[in-house]
MIMI-415482 format. One record per residue (C-alpha): y, x, z; residue number from 0; residue in three letters. Coordinates in steps of 0.001 Angstrom, whole numbers, plus 524288, in hexadecimal, padded with zeros to 5 digits. Layout:
// residues N
py, px, pz, k, r
Y, X, Z, NUM, ALA $
...
//
This chain:
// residues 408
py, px, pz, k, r
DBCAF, 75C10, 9BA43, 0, UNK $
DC770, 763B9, 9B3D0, 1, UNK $
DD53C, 7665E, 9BB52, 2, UNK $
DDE47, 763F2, 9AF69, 3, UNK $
DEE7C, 76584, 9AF48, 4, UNK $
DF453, 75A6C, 9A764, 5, UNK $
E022E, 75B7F, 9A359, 6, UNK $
E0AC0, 7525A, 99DBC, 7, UNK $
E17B1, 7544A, 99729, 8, UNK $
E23C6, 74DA6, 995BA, 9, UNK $
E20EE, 74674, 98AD1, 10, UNK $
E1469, 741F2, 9930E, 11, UNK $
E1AD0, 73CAA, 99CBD, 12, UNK $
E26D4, 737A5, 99575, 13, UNK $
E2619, 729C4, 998AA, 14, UNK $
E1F7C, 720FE, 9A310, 15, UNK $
E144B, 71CCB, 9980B, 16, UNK $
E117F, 72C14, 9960A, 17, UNK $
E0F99, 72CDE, 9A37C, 18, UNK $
E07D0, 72261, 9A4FE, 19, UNK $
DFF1B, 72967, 999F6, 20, UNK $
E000C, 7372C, 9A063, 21, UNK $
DF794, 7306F, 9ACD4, 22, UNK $
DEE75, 72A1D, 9A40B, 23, UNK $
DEBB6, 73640, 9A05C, 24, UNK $
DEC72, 73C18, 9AC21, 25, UNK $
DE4E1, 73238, 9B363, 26, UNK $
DD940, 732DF, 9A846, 27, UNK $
DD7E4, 74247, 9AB68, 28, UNK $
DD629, 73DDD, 9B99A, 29, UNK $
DCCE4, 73292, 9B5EB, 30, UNK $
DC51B, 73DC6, 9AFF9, 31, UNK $
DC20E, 74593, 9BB4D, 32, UNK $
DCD7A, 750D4, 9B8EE, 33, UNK $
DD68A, 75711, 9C219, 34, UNK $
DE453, 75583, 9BB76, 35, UNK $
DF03F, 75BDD, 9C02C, 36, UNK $
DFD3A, 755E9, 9B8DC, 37, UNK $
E09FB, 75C5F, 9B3F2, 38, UNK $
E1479, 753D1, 9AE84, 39, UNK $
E20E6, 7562F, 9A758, 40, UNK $
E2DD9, 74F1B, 9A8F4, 41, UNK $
E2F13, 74347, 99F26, 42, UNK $
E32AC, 74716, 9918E, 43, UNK $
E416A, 74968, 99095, 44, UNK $
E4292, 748F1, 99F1C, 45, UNK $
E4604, 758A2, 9A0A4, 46, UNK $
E4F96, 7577E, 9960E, 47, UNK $
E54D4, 74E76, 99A26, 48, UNK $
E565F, 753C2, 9A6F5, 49, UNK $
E5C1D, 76052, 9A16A, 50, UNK $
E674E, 75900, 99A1C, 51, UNK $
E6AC9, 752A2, 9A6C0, 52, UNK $
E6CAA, 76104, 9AD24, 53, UNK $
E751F, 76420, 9A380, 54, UNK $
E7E21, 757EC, 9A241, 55, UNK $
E80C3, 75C3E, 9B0D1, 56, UNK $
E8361, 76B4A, 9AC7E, 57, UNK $
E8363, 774C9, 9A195, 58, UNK $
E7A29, 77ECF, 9A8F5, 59, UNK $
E7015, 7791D, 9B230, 60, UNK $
E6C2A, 7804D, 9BC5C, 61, UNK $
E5DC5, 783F0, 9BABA, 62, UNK $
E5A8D, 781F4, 9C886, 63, UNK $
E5FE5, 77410, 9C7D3, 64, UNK $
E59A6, 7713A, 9BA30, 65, UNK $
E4D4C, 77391, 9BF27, 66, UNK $
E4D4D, 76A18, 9CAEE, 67, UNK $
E52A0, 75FAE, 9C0F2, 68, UNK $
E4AAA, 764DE, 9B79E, 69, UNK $
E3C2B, 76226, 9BF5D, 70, UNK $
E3ECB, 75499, 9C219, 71, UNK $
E39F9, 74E75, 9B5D6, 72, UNK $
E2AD1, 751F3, 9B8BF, 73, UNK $
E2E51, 74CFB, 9C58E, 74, UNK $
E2F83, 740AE, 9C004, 75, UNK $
E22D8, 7410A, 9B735, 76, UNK $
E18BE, 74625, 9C15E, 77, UNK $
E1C8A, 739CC, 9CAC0, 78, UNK $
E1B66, 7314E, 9C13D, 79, UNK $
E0E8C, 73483, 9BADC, 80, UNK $
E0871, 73617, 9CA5B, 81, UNK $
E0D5F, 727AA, 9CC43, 82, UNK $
E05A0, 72442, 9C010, 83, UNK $
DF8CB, 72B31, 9C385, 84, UNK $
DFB23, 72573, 9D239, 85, UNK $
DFB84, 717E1, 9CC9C, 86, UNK $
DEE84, 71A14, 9C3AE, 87, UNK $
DE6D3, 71EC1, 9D02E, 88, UNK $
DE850, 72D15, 9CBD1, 89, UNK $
DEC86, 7355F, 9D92C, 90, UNK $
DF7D7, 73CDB, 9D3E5, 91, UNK $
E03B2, 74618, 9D9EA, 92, UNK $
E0F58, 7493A, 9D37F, 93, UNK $
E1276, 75837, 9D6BC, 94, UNK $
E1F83, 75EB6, 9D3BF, 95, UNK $
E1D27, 76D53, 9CF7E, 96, UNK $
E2456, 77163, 9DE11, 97, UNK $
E1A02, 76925, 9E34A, 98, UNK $
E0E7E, 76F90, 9DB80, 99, UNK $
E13B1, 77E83, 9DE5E, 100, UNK $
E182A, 782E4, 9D1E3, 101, UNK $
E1EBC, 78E0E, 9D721, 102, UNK $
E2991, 794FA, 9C9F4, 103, UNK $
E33A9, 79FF3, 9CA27, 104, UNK $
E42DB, 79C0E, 9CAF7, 105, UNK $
E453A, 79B53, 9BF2B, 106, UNK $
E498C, 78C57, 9BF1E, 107, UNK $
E4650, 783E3, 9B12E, 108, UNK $
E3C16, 78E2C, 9AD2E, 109, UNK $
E35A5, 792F0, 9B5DB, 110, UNK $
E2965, 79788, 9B6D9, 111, UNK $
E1E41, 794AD, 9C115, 112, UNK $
E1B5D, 79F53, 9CB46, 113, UNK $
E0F32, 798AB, 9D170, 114, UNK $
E0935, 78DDC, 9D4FB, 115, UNK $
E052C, 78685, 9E0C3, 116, UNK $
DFC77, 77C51, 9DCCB, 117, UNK $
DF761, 77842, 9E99E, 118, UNK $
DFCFD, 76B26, 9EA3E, 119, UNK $
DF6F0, 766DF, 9DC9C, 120, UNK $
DE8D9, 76C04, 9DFE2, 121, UNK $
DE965, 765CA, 9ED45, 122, UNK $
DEE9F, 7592C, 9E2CC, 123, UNK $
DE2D6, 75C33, 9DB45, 124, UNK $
DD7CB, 75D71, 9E5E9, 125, UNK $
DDB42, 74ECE, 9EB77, 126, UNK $
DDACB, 74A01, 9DD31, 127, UNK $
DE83D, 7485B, 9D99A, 128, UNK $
DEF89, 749CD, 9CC7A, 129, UNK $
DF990, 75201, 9CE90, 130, UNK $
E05E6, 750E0, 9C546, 131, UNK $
E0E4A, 75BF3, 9C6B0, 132, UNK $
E1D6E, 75F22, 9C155, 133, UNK $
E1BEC, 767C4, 9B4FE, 134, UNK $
E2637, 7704B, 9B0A0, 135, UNK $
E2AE3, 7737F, 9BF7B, 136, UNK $
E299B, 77B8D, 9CCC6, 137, UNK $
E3081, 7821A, 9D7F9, 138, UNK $
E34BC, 790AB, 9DABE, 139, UNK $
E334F, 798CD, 9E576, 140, UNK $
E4088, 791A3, 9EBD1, 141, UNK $
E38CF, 783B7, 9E8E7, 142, UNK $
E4311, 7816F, 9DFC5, 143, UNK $
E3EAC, 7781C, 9D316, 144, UNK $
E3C6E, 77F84, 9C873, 145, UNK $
E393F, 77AD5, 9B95E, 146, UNK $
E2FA2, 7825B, 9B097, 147, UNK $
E37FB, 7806C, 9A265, 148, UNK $
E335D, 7783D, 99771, 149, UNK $
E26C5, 773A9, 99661, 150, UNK $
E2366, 77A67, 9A3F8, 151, UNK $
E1BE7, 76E1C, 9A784, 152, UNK $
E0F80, 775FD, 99F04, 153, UNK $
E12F2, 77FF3, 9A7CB, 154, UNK $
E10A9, 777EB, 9B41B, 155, UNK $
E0471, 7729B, 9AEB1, 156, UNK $
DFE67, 77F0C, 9A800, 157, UNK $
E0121, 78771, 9B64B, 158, UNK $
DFCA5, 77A77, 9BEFA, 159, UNK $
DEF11, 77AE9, 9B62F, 160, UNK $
DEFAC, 78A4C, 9B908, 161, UNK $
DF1A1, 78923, 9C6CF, 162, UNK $
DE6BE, 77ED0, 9C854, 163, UNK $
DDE2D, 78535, 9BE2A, 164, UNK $
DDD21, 77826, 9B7B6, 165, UNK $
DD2BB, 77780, 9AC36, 166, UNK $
DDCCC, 77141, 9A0B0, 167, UNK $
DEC71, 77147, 9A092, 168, UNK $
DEF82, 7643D, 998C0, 169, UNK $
DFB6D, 7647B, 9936A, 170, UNK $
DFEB7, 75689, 98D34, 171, UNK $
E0B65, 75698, 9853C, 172, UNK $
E0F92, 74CC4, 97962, 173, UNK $
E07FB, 75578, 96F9A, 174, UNK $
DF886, 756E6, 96F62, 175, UNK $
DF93A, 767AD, 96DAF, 176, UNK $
DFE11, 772C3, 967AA, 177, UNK $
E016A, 770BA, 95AE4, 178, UNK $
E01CA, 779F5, 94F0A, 179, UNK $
E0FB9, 77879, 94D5D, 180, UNK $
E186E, 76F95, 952B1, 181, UNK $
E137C, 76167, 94AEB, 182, UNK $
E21E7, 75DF3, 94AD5, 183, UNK $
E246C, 768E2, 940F1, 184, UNK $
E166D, 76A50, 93AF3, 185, UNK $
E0FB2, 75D0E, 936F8, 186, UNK $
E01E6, 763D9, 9357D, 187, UNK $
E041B, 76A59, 94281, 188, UNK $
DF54C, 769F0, 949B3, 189, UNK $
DF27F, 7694A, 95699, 190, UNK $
DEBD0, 7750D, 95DB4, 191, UNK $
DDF57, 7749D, 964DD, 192, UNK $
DDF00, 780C6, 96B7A, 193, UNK $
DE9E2, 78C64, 96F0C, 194, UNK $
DE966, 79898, 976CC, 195, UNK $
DF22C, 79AF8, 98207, 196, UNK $
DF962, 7A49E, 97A69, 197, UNK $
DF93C, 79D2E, 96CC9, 198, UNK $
E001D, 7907A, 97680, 199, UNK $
E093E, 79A25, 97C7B, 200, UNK $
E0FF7, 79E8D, 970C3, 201, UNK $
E118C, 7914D, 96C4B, 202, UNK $
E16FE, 78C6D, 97783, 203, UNK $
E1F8B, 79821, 97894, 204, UNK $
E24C0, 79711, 96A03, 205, UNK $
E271F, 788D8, 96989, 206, UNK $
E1BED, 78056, 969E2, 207, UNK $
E1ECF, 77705, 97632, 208, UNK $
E12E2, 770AF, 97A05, 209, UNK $
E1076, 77AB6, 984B4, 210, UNK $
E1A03, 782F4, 98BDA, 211, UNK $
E1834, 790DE, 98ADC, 212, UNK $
E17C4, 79521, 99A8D, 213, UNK $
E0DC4, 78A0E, 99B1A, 214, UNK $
E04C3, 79211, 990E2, 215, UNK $
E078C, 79E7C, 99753, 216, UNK $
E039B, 79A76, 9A34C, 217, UNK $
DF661, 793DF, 99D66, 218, UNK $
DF208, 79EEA, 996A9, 219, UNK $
DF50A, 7A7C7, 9A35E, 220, UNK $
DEC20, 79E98, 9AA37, 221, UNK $
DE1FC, 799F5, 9A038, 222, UNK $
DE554, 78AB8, 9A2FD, 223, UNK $
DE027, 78436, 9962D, 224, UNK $
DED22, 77B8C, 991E8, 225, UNK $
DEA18, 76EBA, 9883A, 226, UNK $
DF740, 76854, 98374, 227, UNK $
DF2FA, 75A47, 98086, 228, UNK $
DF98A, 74D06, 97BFF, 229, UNK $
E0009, 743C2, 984E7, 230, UNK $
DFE68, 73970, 97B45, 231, UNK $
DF1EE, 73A3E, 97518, 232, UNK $
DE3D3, 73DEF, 97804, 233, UNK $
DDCA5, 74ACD, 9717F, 234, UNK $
DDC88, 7580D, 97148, 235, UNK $
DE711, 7620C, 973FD, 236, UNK $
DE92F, 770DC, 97151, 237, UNK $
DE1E4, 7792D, 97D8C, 238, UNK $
DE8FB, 785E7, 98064, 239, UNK $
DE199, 78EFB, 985DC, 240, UNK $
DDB75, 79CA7, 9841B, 241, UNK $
DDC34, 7A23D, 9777A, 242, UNK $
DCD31, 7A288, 96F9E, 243, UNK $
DC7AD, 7A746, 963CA, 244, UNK $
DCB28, 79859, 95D8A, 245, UNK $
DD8D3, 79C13, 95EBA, 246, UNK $
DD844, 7A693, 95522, 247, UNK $
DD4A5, 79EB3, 949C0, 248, UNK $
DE21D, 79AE1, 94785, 249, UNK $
DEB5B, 7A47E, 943C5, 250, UNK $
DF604, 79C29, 94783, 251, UNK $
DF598, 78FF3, 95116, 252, UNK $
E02CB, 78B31, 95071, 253, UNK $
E109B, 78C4B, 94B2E, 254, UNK $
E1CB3, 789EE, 95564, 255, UNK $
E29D3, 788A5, 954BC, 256, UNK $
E349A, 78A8F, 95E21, 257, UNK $
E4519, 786B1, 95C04, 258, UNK $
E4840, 78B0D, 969AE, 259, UNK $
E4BAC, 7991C, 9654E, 260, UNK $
E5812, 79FD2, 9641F, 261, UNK $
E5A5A, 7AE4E, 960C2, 262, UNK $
E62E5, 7B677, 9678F, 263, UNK $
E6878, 7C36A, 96261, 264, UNK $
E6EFC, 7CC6A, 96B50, 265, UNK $
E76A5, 7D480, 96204, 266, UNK $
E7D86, 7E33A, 963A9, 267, UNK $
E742E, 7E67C, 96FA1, 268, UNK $
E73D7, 7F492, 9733E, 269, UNK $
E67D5, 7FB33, 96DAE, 270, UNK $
E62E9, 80273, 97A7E, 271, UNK $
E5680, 7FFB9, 9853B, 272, UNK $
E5664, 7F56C, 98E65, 273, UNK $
E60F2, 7EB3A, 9861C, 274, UNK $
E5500, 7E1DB, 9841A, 275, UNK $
E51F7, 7E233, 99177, 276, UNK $
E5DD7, 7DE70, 99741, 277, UNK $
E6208, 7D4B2, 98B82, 278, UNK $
E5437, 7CDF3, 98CF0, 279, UNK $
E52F8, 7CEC6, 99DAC, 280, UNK $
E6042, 7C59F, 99E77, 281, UNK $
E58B5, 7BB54, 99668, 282, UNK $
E4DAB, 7BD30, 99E2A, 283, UNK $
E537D, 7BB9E, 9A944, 284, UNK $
E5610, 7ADB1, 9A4A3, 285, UNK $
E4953, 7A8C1, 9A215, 286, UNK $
E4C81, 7A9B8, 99514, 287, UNK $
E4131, 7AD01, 98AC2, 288, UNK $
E44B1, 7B52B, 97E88, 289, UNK $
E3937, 7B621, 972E9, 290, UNK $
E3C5A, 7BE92, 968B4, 291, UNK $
E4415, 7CB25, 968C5, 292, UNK $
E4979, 7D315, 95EEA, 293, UNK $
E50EB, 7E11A, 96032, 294, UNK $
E5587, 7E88C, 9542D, 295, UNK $
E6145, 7F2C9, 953F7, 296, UNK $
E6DAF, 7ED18, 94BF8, 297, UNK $
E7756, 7F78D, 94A6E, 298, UNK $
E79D9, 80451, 95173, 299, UNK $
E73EE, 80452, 95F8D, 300, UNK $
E7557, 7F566, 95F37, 301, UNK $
E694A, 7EB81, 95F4F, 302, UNK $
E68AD, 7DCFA, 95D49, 303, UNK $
E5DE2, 7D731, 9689E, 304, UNK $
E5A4D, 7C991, 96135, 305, UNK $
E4F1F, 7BED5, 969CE, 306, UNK $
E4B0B, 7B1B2, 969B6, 307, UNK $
E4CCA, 7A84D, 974EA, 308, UNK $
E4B34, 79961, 977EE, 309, UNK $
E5775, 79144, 972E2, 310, UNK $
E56D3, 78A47, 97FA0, 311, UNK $
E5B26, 7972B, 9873F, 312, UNK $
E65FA, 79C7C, 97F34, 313, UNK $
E6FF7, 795E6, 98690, 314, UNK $
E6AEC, 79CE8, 993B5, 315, UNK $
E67D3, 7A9EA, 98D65, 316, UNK $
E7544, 7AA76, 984C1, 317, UNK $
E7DC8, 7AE2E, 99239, 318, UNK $
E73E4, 7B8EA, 99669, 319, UNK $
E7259, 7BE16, 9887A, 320, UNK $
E8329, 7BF6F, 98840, 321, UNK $
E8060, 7C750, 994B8, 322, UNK $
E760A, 7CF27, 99177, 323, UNK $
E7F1A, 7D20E, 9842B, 324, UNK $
E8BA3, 7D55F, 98C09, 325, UNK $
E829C, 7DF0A, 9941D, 326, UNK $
E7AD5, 7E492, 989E7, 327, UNK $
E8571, 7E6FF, 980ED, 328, UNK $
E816A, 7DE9B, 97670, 329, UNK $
E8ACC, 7D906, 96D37, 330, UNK $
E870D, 7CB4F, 96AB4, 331, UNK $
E7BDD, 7C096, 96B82, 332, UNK $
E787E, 7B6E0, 95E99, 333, UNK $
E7080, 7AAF6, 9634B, 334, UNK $
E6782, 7A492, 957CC, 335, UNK $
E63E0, 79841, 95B8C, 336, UNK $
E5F33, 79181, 94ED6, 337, UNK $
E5190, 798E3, 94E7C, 338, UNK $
E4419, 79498, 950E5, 339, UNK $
E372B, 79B84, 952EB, 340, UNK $
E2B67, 799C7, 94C47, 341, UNK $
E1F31, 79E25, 95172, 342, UNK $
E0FCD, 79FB7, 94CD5, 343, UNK $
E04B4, 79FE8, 957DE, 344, UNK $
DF74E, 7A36B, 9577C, 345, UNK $
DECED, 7AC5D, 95E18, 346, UNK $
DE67C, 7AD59, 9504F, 347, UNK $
DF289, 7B69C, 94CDA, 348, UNK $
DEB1E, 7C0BA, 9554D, 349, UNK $
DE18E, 7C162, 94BA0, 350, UNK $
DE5AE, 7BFC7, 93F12, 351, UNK $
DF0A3, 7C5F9, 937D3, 352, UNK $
DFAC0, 7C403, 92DC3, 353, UNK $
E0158, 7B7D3, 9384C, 354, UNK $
E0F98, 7BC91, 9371B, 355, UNK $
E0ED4, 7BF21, 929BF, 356, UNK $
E0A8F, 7B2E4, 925EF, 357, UNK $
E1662, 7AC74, 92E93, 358, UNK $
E1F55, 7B184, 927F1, 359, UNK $
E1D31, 7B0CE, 91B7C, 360, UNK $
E1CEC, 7A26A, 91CB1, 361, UNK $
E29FB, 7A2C8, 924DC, 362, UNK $
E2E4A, 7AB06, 91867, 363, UNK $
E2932, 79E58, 90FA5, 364, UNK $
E2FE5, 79634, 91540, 365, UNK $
E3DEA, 79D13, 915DC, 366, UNK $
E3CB8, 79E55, 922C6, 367, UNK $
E44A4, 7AAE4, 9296D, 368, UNK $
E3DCB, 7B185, 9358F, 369, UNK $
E48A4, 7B723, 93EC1, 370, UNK $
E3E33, 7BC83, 949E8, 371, UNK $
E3190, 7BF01, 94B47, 372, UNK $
E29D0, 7BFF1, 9575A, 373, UNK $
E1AA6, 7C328, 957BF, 374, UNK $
E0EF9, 7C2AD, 95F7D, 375, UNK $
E0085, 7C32E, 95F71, 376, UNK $
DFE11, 7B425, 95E53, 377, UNK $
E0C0F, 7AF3D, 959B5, 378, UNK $
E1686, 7B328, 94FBD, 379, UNK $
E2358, 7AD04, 9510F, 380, UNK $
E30E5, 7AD8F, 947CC, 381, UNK $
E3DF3, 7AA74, 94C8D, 382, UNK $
E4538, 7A07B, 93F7A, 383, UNK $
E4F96, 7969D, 93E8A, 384, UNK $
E4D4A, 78B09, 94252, 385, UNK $
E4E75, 7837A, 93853, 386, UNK $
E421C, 788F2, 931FB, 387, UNK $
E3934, 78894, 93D33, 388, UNK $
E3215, 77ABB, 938F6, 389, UNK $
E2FC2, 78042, 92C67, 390, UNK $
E2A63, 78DA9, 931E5, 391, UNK $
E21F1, 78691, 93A9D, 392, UNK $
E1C14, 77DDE, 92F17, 393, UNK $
E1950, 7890B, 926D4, 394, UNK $
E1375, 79142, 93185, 395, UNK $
E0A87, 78696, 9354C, 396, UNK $
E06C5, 783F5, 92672, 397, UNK $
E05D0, 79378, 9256C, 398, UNK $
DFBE6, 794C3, 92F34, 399, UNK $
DF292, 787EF, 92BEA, 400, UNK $
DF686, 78153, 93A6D, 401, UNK $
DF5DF, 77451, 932B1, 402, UNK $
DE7CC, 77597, 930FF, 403, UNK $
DDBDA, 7723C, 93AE4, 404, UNK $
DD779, 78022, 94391, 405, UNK $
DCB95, 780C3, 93D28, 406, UNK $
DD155, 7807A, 92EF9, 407, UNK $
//
């Protein structure tokens, strides 16, 4: 008897039939002797939609508020799909994550989980009840709701499956794996069997959205074997887990792409120590991620500080860059935010060389102009417009044989 984590998101549960078909599922792991602890996401659309609602009533939500209003759309889900495992004679408990003890930090639509205090799901488990928790949401130190940001629901499921050292983390969404490259983009795109921890992290983190990234961080810090599986159709998914000598084989697993960049240039900042410490601790300070970062001197004692950021968190980071200029003494800020980022992964990088080279020269095929360039030992990524990131991805994938079967 295996304890397994099953979670479902939104597209899952986006409709009374998919629910029905989440506890047939559900109810057939039971049936089969397994332990099975549940984590649901709010109905597809349903967090959007509640976020356009905040904002018909103001321009800037309060974070504290958004989150309360935020967390009631799993609500909705877990009570539901416990009704329906009731009714088929499957004991089930719908949990919020307050009621499991996800315990985060303050820092209210992404936060991130402190501990957790699974005591009322094992107690759940021992009597032989399903227990269907509230991804993508917990409680600070003031029991105050708090929200774990997009896709935090793998969060909840991947730290749940850590805390109850669960055998599998099941993560059903409305694709059967990892892909290649996005299928959307790529026709010849092929599914992957197998990915290491780190190979799945800098997916996630560059674009590829079938997992979020904290979720793979906190698998790989834990070991919990994660399988991201279909919904809608029976086989085999992709198993992340830790990296072997399989893995190598491939120079290159997959190709992602990722239009939520923007580049910010902080021109005319004074070229002395401790500017990039202070420009980059007020952004910080904000939750706000930055990737790349380039420094280079422009005239006189003068330097131009240029990084990439998430589209998404320009309008929050814009007022505390303006500040950070008026203190530092900089002279202006340019925002570019018709970019993309394109981005090769693969643990076989480690071992064989010539990888960068080979990307781009085929950018340089296909007229494509590289702006930045960020590096490390399993990925290679390249900051370009927009408009030319399908094409880069198609030629990258082409480049590196992706289309073809692993053992090609």
């Amino acid at each position: 008897m295996a304890l397994l984590v099953q979670k479902f998101g939104g597209t899952s549960v986006g409709s009374l039939d998919r629910i029905h078909r989440v506890a047939e599922r559900v109810e057939e792991t039971v049936r089969a002797g397994h332990q099975v602890l549940v984590v649901l996401s709010a109905m597809s659309g349903e967090t959007d939609r509640l976020m356009r609602l905040a904002h018909e009533v103001t321009t800037r939500p309060d974070d504290r508020e958004l989150d309360v209003l935020l967390s009631s759309g799993e609500r909705v889900t877990i009570a539901l799909l416990a009704m329906e495992l009731r009714g088929r004679g499957v004991n089930a408990r719908s949990f919020t994550g307050r009621q499991v003890g996800i315990v985060t930090n303050s820092s209210h639509t992404r936060a991130r989980i402190e501990k957790i205090m699974a005591s009322p799901v094992q107690q759940a488990l021992a009597e032989g009840v399903v227990p269907v928790v509230a991804g993508f949401q917990g409680v600070n130190e003031r029991s105050e709701v708090t929200t774990l940001g997009r896709g935090g629901s793998d969060l909840t499921a991947v730290a749940l499956a850590a805390s109850l050292k669960a055998d599998r983390c099941v993560i059903f969404t409305d694709v059967d794996g990892v892909y290649t490259a996005d299928p959307n983009i790529v026709p010849d795109a092929r599914r992957i069997h197998k990915l290491s921890y780190e190979e799945m992290l800098e997916l996630a983190s560059l674009g590829a959205k079938v997992l979020q990234a904290r979720s793979v961080e906190f698998a790989a810090k834990y070991g919990v074997p994660v399988e991201v599986k279909s919904s809608f159709q029976e086989g085999e998914g992709t198993l992340v887990t830790h990296e072997d000598a399989d893995m190598e084989r491939a120079v290159v697993s997959g190709v992602t792409g990722d239009r939520n960049q923007a580049k910010v240039t902080v021109i005319g900042v004074p070229d002395r120590p401790g500017i990039a410490a202070d420009l980059f601790t007020a952004v910080a300070g904000a939750s706000i991620s930055v990737d790349m970062i380039i420094q280079n001197v422009s005239q006189g004692s003068l330097a131009d500080i240029s990084f990439t950021m998430p589209r998404s968190d320009i309008a929050r980071a814009l007022p505390l860059m303006e500040k950070a200029k008026d203190e530092l003494g900089a002279q202006t800020i340019e925002v570019k935010d018709e970019i993309a980022k394109v981005s090769i992964v693969g643990v076989g990088m480690r071992s064989h060389s010539g990888v960068a080279s080979r990307m781009f020269q085929t950018l340089s095929r296909e007229g494509i102009n590289i702006m930045m360039i960020s590096t490390s030992e399993i990925k290679i990524s390249c900051v370009l417009h927009e408009k030319d990131l399908n094409s880069a991805i198609r030629a990258l994938h082409q480049e590196f044989g992706l289309g073809q079967p692993v053992d090609a």
